[in-house]
C-alpha positions in Angstrom: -37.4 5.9 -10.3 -39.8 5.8 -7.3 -38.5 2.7 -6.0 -35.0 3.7 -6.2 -35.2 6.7 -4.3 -37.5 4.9 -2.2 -34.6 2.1 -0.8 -32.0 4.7 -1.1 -34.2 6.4 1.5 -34.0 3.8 3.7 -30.4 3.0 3.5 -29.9 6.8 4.6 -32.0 6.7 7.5 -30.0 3.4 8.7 -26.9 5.4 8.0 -28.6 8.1 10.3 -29.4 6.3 13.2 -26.3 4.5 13.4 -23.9 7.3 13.4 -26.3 8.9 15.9 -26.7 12.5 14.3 -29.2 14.5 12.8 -26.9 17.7 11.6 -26.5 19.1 8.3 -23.7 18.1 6.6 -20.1 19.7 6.2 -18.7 21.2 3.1 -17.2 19.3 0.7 -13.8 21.6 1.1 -10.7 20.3 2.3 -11.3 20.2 5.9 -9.4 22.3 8.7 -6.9 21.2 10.8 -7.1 23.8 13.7 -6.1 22.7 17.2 -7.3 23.0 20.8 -6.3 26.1 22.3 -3.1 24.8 24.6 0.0 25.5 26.3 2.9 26.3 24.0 5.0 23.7 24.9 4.3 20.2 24.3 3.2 18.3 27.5 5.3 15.3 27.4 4.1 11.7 28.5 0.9 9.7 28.2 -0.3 7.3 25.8 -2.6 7.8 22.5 -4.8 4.8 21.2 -5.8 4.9 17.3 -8.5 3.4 16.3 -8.5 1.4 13.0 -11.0 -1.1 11.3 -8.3 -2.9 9.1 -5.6 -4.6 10.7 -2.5 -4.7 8.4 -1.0 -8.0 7.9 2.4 -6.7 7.6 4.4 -3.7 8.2 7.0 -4.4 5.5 6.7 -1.8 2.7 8.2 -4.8 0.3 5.2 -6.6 1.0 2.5 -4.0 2.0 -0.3 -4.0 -0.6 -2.7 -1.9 1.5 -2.8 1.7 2.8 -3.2 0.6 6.6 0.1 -1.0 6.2 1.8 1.8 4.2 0.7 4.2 6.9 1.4 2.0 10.0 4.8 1.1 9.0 5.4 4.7 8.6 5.6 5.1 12.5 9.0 2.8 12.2 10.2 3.3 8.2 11.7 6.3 7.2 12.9 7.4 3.8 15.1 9.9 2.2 12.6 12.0 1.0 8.7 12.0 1.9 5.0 13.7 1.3 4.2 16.2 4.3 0.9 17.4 5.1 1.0 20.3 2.6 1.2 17.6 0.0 5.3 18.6 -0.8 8.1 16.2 -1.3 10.3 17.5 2.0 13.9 15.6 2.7 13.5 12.9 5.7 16.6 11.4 6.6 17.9 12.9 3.6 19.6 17.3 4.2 18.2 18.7 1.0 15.6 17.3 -2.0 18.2 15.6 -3.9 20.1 17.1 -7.8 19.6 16.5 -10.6 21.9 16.2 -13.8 21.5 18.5 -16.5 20.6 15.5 -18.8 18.8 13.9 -15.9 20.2 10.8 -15.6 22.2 11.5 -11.9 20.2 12.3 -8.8 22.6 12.9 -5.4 21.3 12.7 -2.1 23.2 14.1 0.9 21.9 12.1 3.9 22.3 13.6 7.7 24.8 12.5 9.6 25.0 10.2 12.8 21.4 8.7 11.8 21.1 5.2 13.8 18.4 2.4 13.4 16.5 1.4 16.0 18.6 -1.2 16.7 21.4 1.1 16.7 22.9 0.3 13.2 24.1 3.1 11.9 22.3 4.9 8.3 24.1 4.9 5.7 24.6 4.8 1.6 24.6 1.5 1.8 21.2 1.2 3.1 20.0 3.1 0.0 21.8 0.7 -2.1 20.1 -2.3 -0.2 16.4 -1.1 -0.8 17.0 -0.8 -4.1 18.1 -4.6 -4.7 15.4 -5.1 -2.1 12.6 -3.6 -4.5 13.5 -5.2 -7.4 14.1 -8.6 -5.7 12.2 -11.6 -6.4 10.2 -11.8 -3.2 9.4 -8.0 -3.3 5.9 -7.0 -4.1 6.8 -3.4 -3.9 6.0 -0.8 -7.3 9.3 -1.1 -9.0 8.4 2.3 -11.1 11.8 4.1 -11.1 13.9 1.5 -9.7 13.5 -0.2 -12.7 15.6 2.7 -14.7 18.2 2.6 -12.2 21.6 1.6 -13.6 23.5 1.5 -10.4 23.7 3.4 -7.0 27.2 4.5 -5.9 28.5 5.4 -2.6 31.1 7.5 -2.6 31.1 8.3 1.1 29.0 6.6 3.5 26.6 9.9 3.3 26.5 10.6 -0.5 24.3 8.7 -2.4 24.6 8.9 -6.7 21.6 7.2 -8.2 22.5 6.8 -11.8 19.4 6.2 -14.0 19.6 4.3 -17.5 16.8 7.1 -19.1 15.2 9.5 -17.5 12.8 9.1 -15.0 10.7 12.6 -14.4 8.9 12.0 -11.1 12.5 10.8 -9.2 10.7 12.5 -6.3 8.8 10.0 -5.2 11.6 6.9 -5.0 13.3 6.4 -1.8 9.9 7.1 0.6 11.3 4.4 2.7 14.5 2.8 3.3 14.9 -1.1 4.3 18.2 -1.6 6.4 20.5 -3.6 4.7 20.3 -6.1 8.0 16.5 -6.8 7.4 17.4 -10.4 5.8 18.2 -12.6 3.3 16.4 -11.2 0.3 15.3 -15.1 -0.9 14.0 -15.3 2.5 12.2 -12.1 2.0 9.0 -13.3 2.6 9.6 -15.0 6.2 11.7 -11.7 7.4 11.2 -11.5 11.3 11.3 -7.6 10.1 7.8 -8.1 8.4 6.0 -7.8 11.7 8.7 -5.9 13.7 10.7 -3.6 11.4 13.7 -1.9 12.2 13.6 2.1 11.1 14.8 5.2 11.8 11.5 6.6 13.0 10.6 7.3 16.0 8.5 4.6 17.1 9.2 1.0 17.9 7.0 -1.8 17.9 6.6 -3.4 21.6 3.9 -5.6 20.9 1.7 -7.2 18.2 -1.5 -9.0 19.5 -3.4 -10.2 15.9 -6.9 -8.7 15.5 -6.2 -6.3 19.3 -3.8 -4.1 19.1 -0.1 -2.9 17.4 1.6 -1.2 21.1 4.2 1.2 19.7 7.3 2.7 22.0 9.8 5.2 21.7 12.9 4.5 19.5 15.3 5.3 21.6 18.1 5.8 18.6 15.9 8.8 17.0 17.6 11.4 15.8 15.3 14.3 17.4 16.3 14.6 21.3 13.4 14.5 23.5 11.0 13.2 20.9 8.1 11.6 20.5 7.1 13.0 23.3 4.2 10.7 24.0 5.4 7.4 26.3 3.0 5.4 23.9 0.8 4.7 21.0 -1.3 2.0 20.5 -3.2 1.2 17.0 -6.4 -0.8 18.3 -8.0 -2.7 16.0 -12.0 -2.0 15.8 -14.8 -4.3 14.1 -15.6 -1.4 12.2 -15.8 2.5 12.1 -19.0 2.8 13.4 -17.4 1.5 16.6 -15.0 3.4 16.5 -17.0 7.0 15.8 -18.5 5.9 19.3 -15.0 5.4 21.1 -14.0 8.5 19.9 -16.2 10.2 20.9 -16.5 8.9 24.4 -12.6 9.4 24.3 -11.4 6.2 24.6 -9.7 6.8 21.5 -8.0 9.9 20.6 -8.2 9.5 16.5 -9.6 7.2 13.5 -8.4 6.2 10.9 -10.3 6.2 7.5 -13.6 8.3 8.5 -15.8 8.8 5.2 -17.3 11.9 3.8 -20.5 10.5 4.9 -19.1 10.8 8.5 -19.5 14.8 8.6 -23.1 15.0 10.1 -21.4 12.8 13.0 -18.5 15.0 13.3 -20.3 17.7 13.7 -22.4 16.6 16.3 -19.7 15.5 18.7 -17.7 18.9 18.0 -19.1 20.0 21.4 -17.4 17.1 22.9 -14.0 18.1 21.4 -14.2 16.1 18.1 -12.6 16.8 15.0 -11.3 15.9 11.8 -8.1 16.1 9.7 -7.9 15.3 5.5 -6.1 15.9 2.5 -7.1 15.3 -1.4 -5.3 12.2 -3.1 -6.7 11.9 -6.3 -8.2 8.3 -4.9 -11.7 6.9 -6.1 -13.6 5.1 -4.7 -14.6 2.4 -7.6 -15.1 -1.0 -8.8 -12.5 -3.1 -10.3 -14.1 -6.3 -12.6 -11.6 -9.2 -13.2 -11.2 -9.8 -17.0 -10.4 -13.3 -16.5 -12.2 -16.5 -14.9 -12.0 -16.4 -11.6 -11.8 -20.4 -11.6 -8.6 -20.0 -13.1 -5.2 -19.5 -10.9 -4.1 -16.0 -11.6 -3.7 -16.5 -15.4 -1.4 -14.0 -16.8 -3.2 -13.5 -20.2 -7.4 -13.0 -19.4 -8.2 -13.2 -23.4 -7.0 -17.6 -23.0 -8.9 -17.6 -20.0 -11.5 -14.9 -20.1 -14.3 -14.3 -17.7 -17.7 -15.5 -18.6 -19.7 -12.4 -18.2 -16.9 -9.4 -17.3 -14.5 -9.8 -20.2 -17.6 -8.3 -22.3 -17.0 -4.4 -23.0 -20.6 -4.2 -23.5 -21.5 -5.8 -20.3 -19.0 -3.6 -18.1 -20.7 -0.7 -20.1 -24.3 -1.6 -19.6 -23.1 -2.2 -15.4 -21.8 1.9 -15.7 -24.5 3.0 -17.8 -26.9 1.3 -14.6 -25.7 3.0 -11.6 -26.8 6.6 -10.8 -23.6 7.9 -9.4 -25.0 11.1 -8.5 -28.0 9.6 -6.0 -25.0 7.4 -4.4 -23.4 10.9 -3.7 -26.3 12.8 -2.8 -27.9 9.8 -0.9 -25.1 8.4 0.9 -22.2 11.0 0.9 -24.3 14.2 1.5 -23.5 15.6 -2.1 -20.0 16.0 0.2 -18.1 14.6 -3.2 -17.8 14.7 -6.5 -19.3 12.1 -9.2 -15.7 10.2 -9.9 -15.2 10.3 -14.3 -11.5 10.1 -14.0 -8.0 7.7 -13.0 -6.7 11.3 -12.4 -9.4 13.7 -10.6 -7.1 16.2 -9.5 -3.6 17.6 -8.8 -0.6 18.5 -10.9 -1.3 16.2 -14.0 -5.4 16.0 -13.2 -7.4 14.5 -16.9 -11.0 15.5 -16.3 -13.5 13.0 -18.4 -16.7 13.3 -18.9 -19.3 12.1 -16.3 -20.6 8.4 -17.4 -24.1 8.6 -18.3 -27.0 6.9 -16.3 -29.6 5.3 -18.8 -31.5 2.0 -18.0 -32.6 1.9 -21.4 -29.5 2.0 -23.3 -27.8 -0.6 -20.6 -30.5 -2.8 -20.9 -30.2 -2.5 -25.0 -26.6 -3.4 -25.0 -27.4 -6.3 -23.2 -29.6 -7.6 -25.9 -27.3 -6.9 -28.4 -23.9 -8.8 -26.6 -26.7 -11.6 -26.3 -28.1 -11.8 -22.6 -31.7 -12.9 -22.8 -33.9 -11.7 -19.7 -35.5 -14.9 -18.3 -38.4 -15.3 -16.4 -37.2 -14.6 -13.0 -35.9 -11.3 -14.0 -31.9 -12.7 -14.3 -30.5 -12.6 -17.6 -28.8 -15.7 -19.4 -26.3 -16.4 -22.1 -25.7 -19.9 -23.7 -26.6 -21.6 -20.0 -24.8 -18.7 -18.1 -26.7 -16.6 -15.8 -25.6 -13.3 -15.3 -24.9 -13.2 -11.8 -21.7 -11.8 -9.9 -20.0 -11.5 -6.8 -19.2 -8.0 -5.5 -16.4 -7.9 -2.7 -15.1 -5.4 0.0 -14.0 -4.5 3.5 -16.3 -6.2 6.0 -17.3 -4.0 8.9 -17.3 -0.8 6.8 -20.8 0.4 6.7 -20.6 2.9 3.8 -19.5 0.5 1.6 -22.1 -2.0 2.4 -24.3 0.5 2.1 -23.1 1.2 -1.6 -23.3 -2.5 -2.4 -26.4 -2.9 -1.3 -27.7 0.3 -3.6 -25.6 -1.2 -6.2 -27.5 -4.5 -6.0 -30.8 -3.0 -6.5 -29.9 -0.6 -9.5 -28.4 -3.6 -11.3 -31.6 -5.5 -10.5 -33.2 -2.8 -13.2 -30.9 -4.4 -16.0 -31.0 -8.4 -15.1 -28.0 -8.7 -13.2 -28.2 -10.5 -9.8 -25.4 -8.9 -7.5 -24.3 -11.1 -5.1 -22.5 -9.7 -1.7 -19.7 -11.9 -0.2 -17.6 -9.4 1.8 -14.3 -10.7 3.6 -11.8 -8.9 6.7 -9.6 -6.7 5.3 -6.6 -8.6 6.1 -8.2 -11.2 3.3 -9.2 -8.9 0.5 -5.7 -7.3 0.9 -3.5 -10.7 1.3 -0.7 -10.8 -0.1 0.6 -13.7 -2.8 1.6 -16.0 -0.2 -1.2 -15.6 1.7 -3.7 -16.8 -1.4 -4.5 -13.4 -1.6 -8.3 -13.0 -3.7 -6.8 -9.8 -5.3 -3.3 -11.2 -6.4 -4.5 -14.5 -7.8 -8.1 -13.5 -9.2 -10.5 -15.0 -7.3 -13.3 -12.4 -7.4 -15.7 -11.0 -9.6 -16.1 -7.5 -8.9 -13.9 -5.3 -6.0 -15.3 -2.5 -4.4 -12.6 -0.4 -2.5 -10.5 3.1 -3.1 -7.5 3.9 -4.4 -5.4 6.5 -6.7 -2.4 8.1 -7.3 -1.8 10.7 -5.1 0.9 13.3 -6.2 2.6 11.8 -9.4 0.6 9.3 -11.1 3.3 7.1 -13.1 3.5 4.7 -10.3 -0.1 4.1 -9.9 -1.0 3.8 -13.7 2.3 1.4 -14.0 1.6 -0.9 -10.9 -2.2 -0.6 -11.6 -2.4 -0.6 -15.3 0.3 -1.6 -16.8 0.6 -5.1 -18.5 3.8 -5.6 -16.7 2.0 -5.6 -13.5 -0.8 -8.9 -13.4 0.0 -10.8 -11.1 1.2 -14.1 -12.1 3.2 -17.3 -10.5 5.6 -16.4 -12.6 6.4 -12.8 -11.4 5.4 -14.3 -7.3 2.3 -11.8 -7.7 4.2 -8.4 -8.0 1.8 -5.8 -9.3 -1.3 -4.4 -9.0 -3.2 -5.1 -12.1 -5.7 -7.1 -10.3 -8.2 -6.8 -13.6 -5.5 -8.5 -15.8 -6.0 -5.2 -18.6 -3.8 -5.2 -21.6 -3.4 -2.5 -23.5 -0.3 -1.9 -25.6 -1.3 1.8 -25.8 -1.6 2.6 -22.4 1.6 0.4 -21.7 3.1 2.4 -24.2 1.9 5.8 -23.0 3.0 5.2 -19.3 6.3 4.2 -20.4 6.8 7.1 -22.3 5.4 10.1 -19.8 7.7 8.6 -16.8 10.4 9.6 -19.7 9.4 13.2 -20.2 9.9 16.1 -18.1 8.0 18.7 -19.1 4.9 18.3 -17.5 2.0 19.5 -20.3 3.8 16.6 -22.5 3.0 14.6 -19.2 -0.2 15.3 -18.5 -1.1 14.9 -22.4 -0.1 11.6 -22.1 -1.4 10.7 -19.1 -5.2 12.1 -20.4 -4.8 9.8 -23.4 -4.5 6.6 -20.8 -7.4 8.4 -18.7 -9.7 8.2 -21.6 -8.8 4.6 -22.4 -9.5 3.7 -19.3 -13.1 5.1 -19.8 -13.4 3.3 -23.4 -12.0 -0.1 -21.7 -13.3 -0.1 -18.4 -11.2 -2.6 -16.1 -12.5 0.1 -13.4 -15.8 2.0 -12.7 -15.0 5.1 -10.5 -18.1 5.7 -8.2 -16.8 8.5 -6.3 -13.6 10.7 -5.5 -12.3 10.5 -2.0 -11.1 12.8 0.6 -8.6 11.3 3.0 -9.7 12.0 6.4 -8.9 11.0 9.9 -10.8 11.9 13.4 -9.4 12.9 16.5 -9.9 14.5 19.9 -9.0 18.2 20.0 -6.6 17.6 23.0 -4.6 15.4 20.4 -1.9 18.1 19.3 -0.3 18.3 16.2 -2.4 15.4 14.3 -2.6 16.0 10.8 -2.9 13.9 7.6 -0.5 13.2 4.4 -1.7 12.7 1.0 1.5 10.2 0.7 1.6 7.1 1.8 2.1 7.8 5.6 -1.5 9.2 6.1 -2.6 9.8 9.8 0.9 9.0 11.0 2.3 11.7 9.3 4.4 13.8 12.1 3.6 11.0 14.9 6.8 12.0 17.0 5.1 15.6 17.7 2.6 13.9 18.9 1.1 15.6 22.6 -1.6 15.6 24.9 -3.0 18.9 25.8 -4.1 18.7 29.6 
């Protein structure tokens, strides 16, 4: 595979000169978090720019559908109970982690008293009760795993909150991560909620001002519930043309942290540690991967792919031969430093991890299967089937230099099997539209995806929003879910279902390794690589640190301080 190694070559040496460095690369451990020596009081005052390469499109956790807009919203949202930097479930605006019932069908939540909103509402049961009907509303595009089994929530005071559940749901945990005021709006209106763009929360940041594709200015709430905090007068996200951009700004220091640096970003980071650069991560059990659509893509988000099936992709053998074609391992090694491991599984790690065997690399056999599901090789090297040619469109983030530096890998490895790979990348702010917003995801218009995600701490919620046949995306259901391959399987539908039902968690994670393997066999996902999450920042930035759950890099924002 001379000429493989040959372009992977050059792709590195790009990669090398554009990220300026020349130093070996970091362990593939978790990294550190350690801070700049400093004075042991907090330094209040001063403003802190972020630096991000997505803009989100809204900051409404109804209608987020991408982590930028989970993690950004965090500055404002609050829930009752959220995922801190150790990777625990830690009460928020709730006193304790809520009870259970013996039979497990009653949770109860104390919630702290005199909480206001940033508009000076005050918090209450009621709230609670509101984002429940807000989840499961019409409009909402929010995961409705859990709420779902939710019989009723009763309020009987304005800070006890009795969740009664119609079965049992074993990771309760994980609801309530963020409340929705029960003044946000009309819930018919949902979708044209001045609180899209300027929520109101209990954290402890405001939004000021929104300038599209500049900036998000953020200002102390002056409602929070922690006197004296944040102690920072301001924080700006600024939105970059990509992270290459924004390696450069941070280390000149005109940003104090990045969002969404890559494993291949270590050689970098340690080059600028002299200039007071580091980095801050966590392990989420995300993949980077590729997602093929089982349906035609000329088709308007069909809710059953087998009427209107794709003319190359809904194939087994096909997404097989594409898996059996790409060496995984020289991506890693080539691209990421060997900084990574190989991805083989939905579940790669954590409490209910399903390791899977690594998918093998062999031309030969990919090329066979192709023959035998009927693609002739033609003369120009692209192969064709009854007047189709097998060409695709892969898809991701443009401006993200890793990833189109995996595409364009990708395109020459499938080259060896007689697939022409086709790159049409789009802003971020497209790829993740919402329904509404004709978004490519939501209504099918793509061939292949190329992005990360995974289920962080609990996985029912990601294998039932990303999975589950409950969850394609249809006009009927206004585009809730995240099945964007339009997969059915009644097995794994039926195995989900029954694991969020079970509490014991070896019955769990037996279940869940049954839909992890049927993922492998089915393959409406290649996983190319597991993920660290990781952020950069400037050493004087104290306190920075990073949240498997959904709030990321903004995790802790109010202790936010600038060493002098």
């Amino acid at each position: 595979m001379i000429w493989r190694r040959t372009f992977l070559s050059l792709i590195l040496l790009t990669a090398v000169v554009m990220s300026a460095c020349a130093a070996p690369a970091a362990p593939a451990a978790a990294p550190a978090t350690d801070q700049t020596a400093a004075p042991s009081e907090p330094v209040r005052g001063g403003a802190v720019v972020v630096g991000t390469p997505q803009e989100p499109g809204v900051l409404n956790p109804l209608l987020a559908s991408s982590s930028i807009e989970d993690a950004i919203s965090s500055l404002t949202i609050e829930g009752l109970v959220q995922v801190d930097d150790q990777g625990n479930y830690v009460p928020v605006l709730a006193e304790a982690l809520p009870t259970i019932s013996e039979d497990g069908l009653l949770a109860t939540y104390k919630l702290k008293p005199d909480i206001k909103f940033s508009n000076g509402d005050p918090f209450t049961c009621a709230d609670v009760q509101f984002t429940v009907e807000a989840i499961l509303s019409d409009l909402s595009g929010a995961s409705t795993s859990g709420y779902n089994r939710i019989d009723a929530v009763e309020c009987p005071d304005d800070l006890t909150v009795e969740v009664y559940f119609s079965e049992v749901y074993a990771p309760y945990l994980r609801l309530f991560s963020y409340i929705i005021p029960r003044g946000a709006g009309d819930l018919t209106a949902l979708d044209a909620w001045d609180f899209n763009r300027n929520p109101i929360g209990t954290g402890a940041w405001i939004v000021k001002e929104w300038v599209a594709g500049d900036y998000i200015e953020f200002m102390p709430n002056p409602n929070y519930r922690e006197a004296g905090k944040p102690y920072l007068d301001s924080l700006i996200v600024k939105i970059l043309p990509s992270r290459e951009v924004g390696m450069q700004l941070l280390g000149s220091g005109e940003i104090k942290a990045l969002w969404d640096i890559t494993e291949a970003d270590f050689p970098a980071l340690e080059s600028m540690a002299a200039q007071g650069v580091s980095y801050a991560g966590a392990q989420t059990g995300e993949n980077e991967l590729l997602l093929f659509n089982f349906a035609d893509p000329a088709v308007d988000a069909p809710a059953d792919a087998s009427a209107n099936p794709h003319p190359i992709l809904n194939d087994v053998r096909v997404r097989e031969a594409i898996q059996l074609a790409i060496d995984k391992q020289e991506i890693v090694d080539t691209l990421l430093y060997g900084n990574v491991n190989v991805g083989t599984t939905v579940i790669p790690n954590g409490t209910f991890a399903c390791p899977q065997p690594p998918s093998e690399f062999n031309v030969e056999k990919a090329n066979a299967l192709l023959d035998t599901a009927g693609w002739t090789l033609g003369a120009d090297g692209i192969r064709e089937k009854d007047g189709v040619k097998m060409e695709l469109k892969i898809t991701t983030t443009s401006g993200n230099l890793l990833r189109e530096q995996t595409e364009q890998v990708l395109v020459e490895m499938l080259k060896a099997i007689g697939l022409n790979l086709i790159i049409e990348n789009v802003p971020s702010d497209v790829l993740f539209a919402g329904w509404d917003s004709n978004g490519m995801r939501k209504h099918g218009q793509f061939d292949i995806l190329l992005y990360t995600t995974g289920p962080f701490l609990d996985p029912d919620s990601h294998l039932y929003q990303n999975y589950h046949s409950n969850n394609i995306p249809t006009a009927e259901n206004e585009g809730a879910g995240s099945n964007y391959s339009r997969y059915v399987n009644a097995d794994v539908d039926a195995w989900i279902d029954e694991a969020a039902s079970i509490t014991d968690v070896e019955q769990r994670r037996a279940l869940y390794c049954q839909v992890a393997a049927q993922i492998n066999q089915d393959l409406p996902r290649v996983f190319l690589y597991e993920r660290l999450l990781l952020s950069g920042y400037r050493t004087e930035l104290q306190n920075f640190k990073v949240s498997p759950g959904p709030s990321d890099f903004t995790w802790g924002a109010a202790d936010w301080w600038l060493a002098q």
